[in-house]
C-alpha positions in Angstrom: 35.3 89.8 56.2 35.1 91.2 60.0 38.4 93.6 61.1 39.1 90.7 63.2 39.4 88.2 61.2 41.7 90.4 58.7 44.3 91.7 61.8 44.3 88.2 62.7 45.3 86.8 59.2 47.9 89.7 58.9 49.8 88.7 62.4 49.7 85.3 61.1 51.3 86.3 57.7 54.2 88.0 59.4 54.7 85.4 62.1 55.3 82.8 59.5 57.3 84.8 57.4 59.4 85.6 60.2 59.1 81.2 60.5 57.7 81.3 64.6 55.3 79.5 65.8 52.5 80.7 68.0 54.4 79.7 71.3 57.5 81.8 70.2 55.8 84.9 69.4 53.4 84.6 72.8 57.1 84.1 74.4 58.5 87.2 72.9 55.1 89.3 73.6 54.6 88.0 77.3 51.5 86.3 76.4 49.8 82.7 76.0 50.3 80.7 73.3 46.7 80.0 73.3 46.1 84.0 73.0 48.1 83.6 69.6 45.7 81.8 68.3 42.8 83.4 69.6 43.6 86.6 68.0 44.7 84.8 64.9 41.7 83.5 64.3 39.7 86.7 64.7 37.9 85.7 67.5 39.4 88.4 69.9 40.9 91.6 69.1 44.7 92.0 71.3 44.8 95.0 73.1 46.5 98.1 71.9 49.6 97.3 74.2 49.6 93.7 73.2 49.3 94.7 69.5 52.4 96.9 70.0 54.3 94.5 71.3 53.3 91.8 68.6 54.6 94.5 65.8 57.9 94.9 67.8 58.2 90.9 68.0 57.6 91.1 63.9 59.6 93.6 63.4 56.3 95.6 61.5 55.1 99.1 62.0 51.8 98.8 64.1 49.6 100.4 61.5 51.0 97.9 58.7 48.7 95.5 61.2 45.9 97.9 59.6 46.7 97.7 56.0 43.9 95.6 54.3 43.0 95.0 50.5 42.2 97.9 48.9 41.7 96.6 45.3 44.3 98.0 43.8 44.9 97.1 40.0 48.4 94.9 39.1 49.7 97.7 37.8 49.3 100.0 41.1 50.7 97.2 43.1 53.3 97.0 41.0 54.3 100.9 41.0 54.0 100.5 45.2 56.1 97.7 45.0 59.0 99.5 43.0 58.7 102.8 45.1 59.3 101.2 48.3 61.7 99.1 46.4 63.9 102.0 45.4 64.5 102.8 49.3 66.1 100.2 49.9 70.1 99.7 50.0 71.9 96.9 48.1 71.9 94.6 51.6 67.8 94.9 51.7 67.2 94.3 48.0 69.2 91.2 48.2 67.3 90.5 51.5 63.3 91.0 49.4 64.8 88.9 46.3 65.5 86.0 48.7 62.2 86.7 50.2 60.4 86.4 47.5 62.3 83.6 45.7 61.0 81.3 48.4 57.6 82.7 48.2 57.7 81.7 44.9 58.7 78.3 45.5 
């Protein structure tokens, strides 16, 4: 899969799970809603400026934007999983278990 296609799929992933549409994020970025979806889709790359602005809106580091599969075993995920895990205070944990209790669901 083309980089665009992935960056597009990863700012869609973290718009919904922060539950905005496309207009509210293109609100809180400056742009068109119709840009949104553009670069979701992976037919246009954002600029650098926009893309920093779309990880402030998400509440993501930039380069997080960059992180793609790397066919990693369960196991690895797993030990990722539990060392960023074990940063987190009591408030956060609670936070991630919510999280991914409606995942689940």
């Amino acid at each position: 899969m083309d980089h665009k296609k992935l960056l597009g799929q990863k700012i869609k992933y973290f718009r919904k799970a922060k539950k905005l549409t496309q207009e509210q994020l293109a609100e809180l970025v400056g742009m068109e809603p119709n840009s949104i979806s553009i670069i979701e889709s992976g037919r246009n790359f954002p600029t650098l400026n926009s893309l920093e602005k779309i990880a402030k809106a998400l509440d993501i580091e930039l380069n997080i934007l960059f992180r793609y599969n790397s066919n990693k075993t369960n196991s690895e995920i797993i030990d990722n999983i539990n060392s960023e895990l074990n940063k987190l205070n009591n408030d956060k944990l609670e936070k991630v278990l919510l999280f991914i209790e409606d995942f689940i669901l």
